[in-house]
C-alpha positions as CSV (number, residue, x, y, z in Angstrom):
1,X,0.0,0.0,0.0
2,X,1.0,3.7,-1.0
3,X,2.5,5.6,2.1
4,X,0.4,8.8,0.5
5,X,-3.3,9.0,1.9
6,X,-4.0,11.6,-1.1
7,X,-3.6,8.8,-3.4
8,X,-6.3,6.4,-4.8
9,X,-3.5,3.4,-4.9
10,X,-3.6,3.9,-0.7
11,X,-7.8,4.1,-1.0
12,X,-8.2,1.2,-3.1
13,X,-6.0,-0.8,-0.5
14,X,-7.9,0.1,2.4
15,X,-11.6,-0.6,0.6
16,X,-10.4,-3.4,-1.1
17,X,-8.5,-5.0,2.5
18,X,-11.7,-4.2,4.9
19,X,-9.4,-2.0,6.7
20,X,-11.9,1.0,5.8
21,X,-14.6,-1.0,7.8
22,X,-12.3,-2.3,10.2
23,X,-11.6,1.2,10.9
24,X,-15.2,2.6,11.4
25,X,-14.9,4.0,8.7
26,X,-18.6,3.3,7.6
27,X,-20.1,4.4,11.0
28,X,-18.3,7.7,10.7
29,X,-19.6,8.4,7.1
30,X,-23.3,7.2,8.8
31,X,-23.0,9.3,11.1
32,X,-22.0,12.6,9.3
33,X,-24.5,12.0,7.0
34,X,-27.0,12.3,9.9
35,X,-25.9,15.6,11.0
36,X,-25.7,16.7,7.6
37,X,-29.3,16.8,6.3
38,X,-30.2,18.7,9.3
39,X,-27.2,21.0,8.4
40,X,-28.8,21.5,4.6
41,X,-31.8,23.1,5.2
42,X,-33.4,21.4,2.6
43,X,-36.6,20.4,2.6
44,X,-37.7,16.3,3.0
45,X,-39.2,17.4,-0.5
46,X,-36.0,18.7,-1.7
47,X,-36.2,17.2,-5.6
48,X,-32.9,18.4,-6.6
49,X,-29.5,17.1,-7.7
50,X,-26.9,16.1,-4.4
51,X,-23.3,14.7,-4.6
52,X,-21.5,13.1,-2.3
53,X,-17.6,13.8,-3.2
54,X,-15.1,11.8,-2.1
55,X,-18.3,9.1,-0.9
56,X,-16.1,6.4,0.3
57,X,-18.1,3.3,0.5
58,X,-21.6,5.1,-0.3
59,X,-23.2,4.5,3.1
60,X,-24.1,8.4,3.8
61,X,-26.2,8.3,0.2
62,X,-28.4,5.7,2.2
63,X,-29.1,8.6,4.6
64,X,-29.6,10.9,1.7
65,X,-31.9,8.8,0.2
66,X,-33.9,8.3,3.2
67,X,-34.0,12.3,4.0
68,X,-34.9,13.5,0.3
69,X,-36.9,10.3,-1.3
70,X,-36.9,12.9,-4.8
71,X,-33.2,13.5,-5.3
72,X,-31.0,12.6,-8.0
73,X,-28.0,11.2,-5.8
74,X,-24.6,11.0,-6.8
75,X,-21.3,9.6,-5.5
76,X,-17.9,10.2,-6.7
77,X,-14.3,9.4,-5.4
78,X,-11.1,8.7,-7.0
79,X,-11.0,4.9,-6.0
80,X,-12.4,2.8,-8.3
81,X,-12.3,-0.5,-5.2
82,X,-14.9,1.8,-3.6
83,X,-16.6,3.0,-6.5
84,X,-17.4,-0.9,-7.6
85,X,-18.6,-1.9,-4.4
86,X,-20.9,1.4,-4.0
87,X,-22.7,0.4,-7.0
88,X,-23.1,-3.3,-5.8
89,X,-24.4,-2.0,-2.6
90,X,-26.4,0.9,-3.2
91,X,-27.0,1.0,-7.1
92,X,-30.1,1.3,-6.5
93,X,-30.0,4.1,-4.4
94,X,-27.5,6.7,-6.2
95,X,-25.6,6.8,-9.6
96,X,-21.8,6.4,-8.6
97,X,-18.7,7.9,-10.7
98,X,-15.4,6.8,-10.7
99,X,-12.9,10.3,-11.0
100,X,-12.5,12.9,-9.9
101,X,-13.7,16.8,-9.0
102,X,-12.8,17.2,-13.4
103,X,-16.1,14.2,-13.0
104,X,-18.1,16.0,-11.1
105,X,-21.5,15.8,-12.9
106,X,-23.4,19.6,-12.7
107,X,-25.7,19.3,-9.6
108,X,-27.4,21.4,-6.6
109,X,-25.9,20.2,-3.6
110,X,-22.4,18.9,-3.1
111,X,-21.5,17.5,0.2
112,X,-17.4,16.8,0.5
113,X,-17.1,15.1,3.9
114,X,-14.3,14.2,5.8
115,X,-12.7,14.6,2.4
116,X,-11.2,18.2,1.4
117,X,-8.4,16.8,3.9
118,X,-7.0,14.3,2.1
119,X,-6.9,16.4,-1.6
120,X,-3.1,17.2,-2.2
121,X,-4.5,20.3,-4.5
122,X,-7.4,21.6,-2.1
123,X,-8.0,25.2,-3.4
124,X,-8.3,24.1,-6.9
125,X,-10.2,21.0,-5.9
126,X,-13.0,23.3,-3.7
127,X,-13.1,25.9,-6.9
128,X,-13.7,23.1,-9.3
129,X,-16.8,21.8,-7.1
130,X,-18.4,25.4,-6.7
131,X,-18.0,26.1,-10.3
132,X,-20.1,22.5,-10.9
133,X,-22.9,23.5,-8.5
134,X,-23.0,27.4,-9.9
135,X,-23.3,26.5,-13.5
136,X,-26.3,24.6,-12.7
């Protein structure tokens, strides 16, 4: 495994070994989510577009899904381990995009959790994702 946690060699070891879960990993996302949709503002009827960058695993879409039944969900991260067991677990709940903030799909809401953090080029990575959710 890479020694660099901004790279998705080290993130597809730690999704592909269990360490993520072993971790808490999952919990942690969970539980973010949950404060999160408080945090929003948005209403339960909130019909919109919402990413989750950087989603890991996917397990805060789940809570997405079960605040705003009408949104187009979205997940996007950089390891493609993650990515491909996002959409065997929650395919049915959100679309899920292996990249990275150049991927970003236009949308209303993006939600970077526990993620900016690990970006090697933050600034430019933060412009890129307000830029997606303006030009919408």
């Amino acid at each position: 495994m890479s020694d660099n946690i901004n790279s998705a060699e080290y993130w597809n070891a730690r999704f592909a070994t269990g360490d993520w879960e072993a971790k808490h990993g999952r919990w942690q996302t969970r539980s973010f989510a949950e404060k999160h949709v408080d945090l929003l503002r948005l209403p339960r009827t909130f019909d919109g577009s919402l990413l989750d960058f950087g989603c890991a695993l996917g397990d805060a879409l789940a809570v997405y899904r079960n605040r705003f039944p009408r949104a187009d969900l979205y997940g996007c991260d950089h390891s493609k381990e993650a990515i491909e067991q996002c959409r065997e677990e929650h395919g049915n709940v959100a679309e899920f995009i292996h990249g990275d903030c150049d991927s970003v799909p236009n949308v209303d809401v993006i939600i970077a959790s526990n993620v900016v953090e690990h970006i090697t080029d933050d600034h430019l990575v933060v412009r890129k994702l307000l830029y997606a959710a303006y030009i919408n």
